[in-house]
N, C-alpha and C positions, 0 to 999 in steps of 0.2 A: 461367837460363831465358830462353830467346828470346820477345820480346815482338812479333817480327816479323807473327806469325798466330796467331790467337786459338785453334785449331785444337789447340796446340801448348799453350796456358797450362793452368796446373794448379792446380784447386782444392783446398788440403787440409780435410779433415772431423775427422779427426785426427789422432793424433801418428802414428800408426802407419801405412807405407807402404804397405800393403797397404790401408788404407780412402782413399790419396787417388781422387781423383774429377776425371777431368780433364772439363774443357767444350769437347763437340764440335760446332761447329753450323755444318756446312755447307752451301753456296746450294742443294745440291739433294735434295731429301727420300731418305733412303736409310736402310737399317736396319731392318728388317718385325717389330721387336720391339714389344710391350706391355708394361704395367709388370710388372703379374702376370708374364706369361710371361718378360719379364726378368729375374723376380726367384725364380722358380722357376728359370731356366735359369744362374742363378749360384749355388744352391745344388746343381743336378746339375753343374757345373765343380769344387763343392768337394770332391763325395764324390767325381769321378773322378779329381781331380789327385793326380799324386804326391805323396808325403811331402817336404814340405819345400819344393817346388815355390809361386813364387810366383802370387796370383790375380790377376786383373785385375777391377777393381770397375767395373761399367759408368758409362761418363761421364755426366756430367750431361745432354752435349747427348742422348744414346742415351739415356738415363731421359725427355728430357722428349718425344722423338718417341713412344716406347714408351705415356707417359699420353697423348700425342695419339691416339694410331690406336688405343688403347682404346675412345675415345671415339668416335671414328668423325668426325673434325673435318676438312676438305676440305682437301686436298693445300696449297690459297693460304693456308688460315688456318694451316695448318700453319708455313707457310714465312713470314710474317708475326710469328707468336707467337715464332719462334728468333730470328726479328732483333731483336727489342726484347729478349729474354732478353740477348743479347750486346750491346745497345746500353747497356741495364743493369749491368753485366757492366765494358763498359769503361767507361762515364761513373762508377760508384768504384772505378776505379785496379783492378782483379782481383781485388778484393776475395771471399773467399766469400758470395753470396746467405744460406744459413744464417746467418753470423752478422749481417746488416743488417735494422735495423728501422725502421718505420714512418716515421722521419726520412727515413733515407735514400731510403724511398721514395716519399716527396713531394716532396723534394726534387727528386727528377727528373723525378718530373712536373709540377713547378712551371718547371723549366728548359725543359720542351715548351712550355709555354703562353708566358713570358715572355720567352725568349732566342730559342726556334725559332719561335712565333708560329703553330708547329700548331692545325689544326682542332680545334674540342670531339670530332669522331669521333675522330679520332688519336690525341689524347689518353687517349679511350673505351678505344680499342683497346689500347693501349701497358696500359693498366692491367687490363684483362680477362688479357692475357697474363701479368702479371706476378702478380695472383691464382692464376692457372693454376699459376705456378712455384711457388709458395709451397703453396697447397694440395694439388695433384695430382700434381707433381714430386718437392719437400721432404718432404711429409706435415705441413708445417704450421697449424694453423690457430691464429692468433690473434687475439684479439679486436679490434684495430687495425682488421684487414682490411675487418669490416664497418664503419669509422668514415670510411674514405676516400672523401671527393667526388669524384661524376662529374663531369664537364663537360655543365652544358647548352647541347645543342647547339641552333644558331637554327631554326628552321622557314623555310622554301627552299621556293619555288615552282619546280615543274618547266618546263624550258624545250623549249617545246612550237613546232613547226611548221604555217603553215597550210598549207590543203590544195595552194595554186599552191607553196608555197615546198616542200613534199617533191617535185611535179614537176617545178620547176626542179632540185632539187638530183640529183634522178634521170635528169635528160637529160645530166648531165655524166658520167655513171659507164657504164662498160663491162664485160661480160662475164661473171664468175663475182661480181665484188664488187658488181657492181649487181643479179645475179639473190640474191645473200644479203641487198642492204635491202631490196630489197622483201618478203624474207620478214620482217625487224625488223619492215617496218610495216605487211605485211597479217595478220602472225599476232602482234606482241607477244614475239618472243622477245627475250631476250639476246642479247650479240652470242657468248660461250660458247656458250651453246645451240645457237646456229645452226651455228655451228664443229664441235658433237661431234656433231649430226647423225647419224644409220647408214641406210642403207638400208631398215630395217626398221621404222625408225619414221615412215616417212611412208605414208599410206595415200590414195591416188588416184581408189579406190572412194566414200570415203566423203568425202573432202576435208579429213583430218585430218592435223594431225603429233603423234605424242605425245611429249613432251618428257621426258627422263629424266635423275636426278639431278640435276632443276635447285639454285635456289638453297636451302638447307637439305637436300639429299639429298632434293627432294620429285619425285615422278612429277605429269604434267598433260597434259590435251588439249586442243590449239589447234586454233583453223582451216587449212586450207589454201587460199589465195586463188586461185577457178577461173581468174583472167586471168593467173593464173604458173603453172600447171598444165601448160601444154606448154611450158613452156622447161625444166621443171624435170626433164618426162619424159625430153627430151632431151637435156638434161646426163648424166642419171641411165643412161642410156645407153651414152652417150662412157664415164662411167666406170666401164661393165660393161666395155665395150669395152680399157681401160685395166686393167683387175682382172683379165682373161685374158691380157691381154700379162704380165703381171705374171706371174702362176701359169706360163706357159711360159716364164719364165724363173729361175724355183724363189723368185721372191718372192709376191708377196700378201697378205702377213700384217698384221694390226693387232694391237692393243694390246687386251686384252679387258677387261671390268672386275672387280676384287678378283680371288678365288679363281677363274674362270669359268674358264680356260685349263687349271687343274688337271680341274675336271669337266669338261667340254668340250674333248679337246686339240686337235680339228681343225677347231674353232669359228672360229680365228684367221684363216682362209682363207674362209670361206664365205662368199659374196655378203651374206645379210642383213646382215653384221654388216660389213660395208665402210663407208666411211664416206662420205656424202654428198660432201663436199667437199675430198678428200683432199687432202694438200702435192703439191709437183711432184715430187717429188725423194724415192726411196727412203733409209733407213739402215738399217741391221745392229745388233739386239739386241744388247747384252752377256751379257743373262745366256741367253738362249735360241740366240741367232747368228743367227735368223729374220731376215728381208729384211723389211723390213715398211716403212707409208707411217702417218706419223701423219697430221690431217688439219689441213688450212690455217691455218696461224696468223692469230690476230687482228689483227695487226697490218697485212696486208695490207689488211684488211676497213678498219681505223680511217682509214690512210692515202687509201686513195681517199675514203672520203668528207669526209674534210679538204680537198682537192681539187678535190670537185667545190663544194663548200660557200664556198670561197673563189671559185671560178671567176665562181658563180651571182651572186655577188657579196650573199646577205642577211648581214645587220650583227644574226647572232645565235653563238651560242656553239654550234653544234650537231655535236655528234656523233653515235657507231651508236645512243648507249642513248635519243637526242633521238626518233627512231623509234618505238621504245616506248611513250616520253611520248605522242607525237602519234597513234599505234593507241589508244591508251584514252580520249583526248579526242574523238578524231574520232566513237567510237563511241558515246559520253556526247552528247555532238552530235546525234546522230542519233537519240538515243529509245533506245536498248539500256540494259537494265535491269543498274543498277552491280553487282547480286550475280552477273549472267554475265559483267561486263568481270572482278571481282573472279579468279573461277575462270577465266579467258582467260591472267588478269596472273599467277596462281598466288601470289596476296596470300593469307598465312595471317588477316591481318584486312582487316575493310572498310574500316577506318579509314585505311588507307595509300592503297587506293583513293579514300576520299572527296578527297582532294589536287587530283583532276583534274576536280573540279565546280566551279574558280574559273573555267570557260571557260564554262560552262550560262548561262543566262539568270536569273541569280542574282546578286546582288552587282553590281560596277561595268560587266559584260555586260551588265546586264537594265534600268539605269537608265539617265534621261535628264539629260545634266547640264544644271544650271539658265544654264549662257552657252547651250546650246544652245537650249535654249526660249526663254531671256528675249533675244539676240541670234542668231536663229538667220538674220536676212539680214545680208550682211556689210557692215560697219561703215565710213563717208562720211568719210573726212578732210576738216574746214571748209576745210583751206588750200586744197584741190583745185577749191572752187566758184570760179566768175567773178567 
């Protein structure tokens, strides 16, 4: 057996070659099965196959995407849970998951924290997924699972911008990536968010964006800031403008969500559903052959404001999501009542929210320190007199 790609290793269940179970887990989510439906759809393989004819037992990795999109678990957590399953996987030696217990799996999560020196979340994570494997995958449940330590993770103050430091860092950015932070930080979104964008969820009338799908698969309504309102018209334009070159040239198509392309088949073409921000650069469906335009990668967004952030010269850590921070602060600032920033941020609790009242006039903001009152004119060096 080639050890070259994991792709390729084989995990046995048992003696009999028709139950082994290889582990498929490749970088990009592929495979539209559930476990159910997997597992129904191996039992209609048995009654159809011929006599004698060998089966094919679905892989481990194809069983663990299958309990993912059961579930309905976002495309990154998806592709995060396969990679610790295979980091697992290989840190004992190919071994089969089925037969490793509770040593083994501490043990690895003992090697995140001590050898790799991973965050309490990472760690978090690595072991959510590997419950995942065991529980949802395997079908196993053993009473270990609930014996295993999370990592507690530290409490982190957000790092938040003041208000001259978001307009310096905003006089250095140009074009599409400066008209996207200032939507981070006059509406609060994500920097995703603002990426998957459509047409149809910005509303001009009323000075709304509704946001969809955000984080937890939640729907929400933010503001739209009236001083970006005419750039945004006019972007939004350009890219009508952009969206009929397109269709005249037999593209235009986007990506729809889940099953919508099936009810919907000429939904993929329509204006609403175009995307705010599209990429430059069309590509050609595999499975459909459609010409279609995903829309702007994040990565464009993050790199300008590294950029400008450096240029402006502040001596903070700030990225797109520092935005965010500084939209919930600035409004806490300002007297806005935290259960409307709360439904702004799309926080399921208030308590994530309360994070950004260390800036109010509370706490180390709201006093006076005592050198200041007890030496607040500044202080005569003796050696300096005559």
């Amino acid at each position: 057996m080639s050890h070259s790609d994991v792709n390729d290793a084989i995990i046995p269940h048992e003696r009999s070659p028709q139950r082994a179970c290889r582990l498929d887990l490749p970088r990009i989510n592929r495979g539209w099965l559930v476990r159910e439906a997997g597992e129904r759809e191996y039992r209609r393989t048995i009654a159809h196959a011929a006599p004698g004819s060998p089966v094919r037992t679905p892989r481990l990795g194809e069983r663990a995407r299958t309990a993912m999109r059961l579930k309905h678990l976002s495309p990154r957590t998806e592709e995060a849970y396969l990679g610790w399953m295979r980091r697992y996987y290989e840190f004992h030696r190919r071994k089969d998951p089925a037969t490793l217990g509770a040593a083994h799996l501490t043990a690895f999560l003992s090697s995140l924290a001590t050898q790799r020196r991973v965050a309490a979340s990472t760690q978090n994570q690595a072991l959510a997924a590997l419950l995942f494997l065991y529980r949802a995958v395997l079908g196993q449940e053993f009473p270990w699972l609930d014996d295993l330590v999370r990592a507690k993770g530290p409490e982190r103050l957000p790092i938040v911008l003041a208000r001259d430091e978001v307009r310096a860092v905003m006089s250095h950015m140009h074009g599409v990536p400066r008209l996207m932070a200032t939507l981070l930080y006059g509406s609060g979104l994500r920097l995703l968010e603002c990426c998957r964008l459509r047409v149809k969820d910005i509303d001009f009338t009323r000075h709304e964006i509704v946001v969809r799908r955000g984080k937890g698969d939640k729907d929400r309504v933010t503001m739209l800031p009236a001083m970006v309102a005419a750039e945004l018209t006019a972007h939004v334009a350009h890219v009508r403008a952009q969206h009929q070159r397109d269709l005249a040239d037999g593209a235009g198509w986007v990506e729809l969500p889940d099953a919508l392309a099936r009810k919907l088949p000429g939904a993929g073409h329509d204006w609403p559903w175009q995307w705010v921000f599209p990429a430059t650069r069309a590509y050609v469906d595999r499975e459909t052959g459609q010409r279609r335009r995903h829309h702007l990668h994040e990565t464009v967004v993050q790199q300008a404001v590294r950029r400008a952030v450096l240029t402006s010269g502040i001596a903070k850590r700030a990225t797109c999501h520092t935005f965010r921070h500084s939209f919930a602060t600035h409004l806490l600032e300002d007297g806005s009542d935290i259960r409307t920033v709360q439904e702004l941020l799309g926080h399921k609790d208030v308590a994530t929210t309360m994070i950004y009242t260390h800036v109010l006039n509370r706490g180390p903001g709201g006093v006076r320190s005592p050198a200041d009152r007890l030496l607040g004119a500044p202080l005569r060096d003796p050696r300096s007199d005559p």
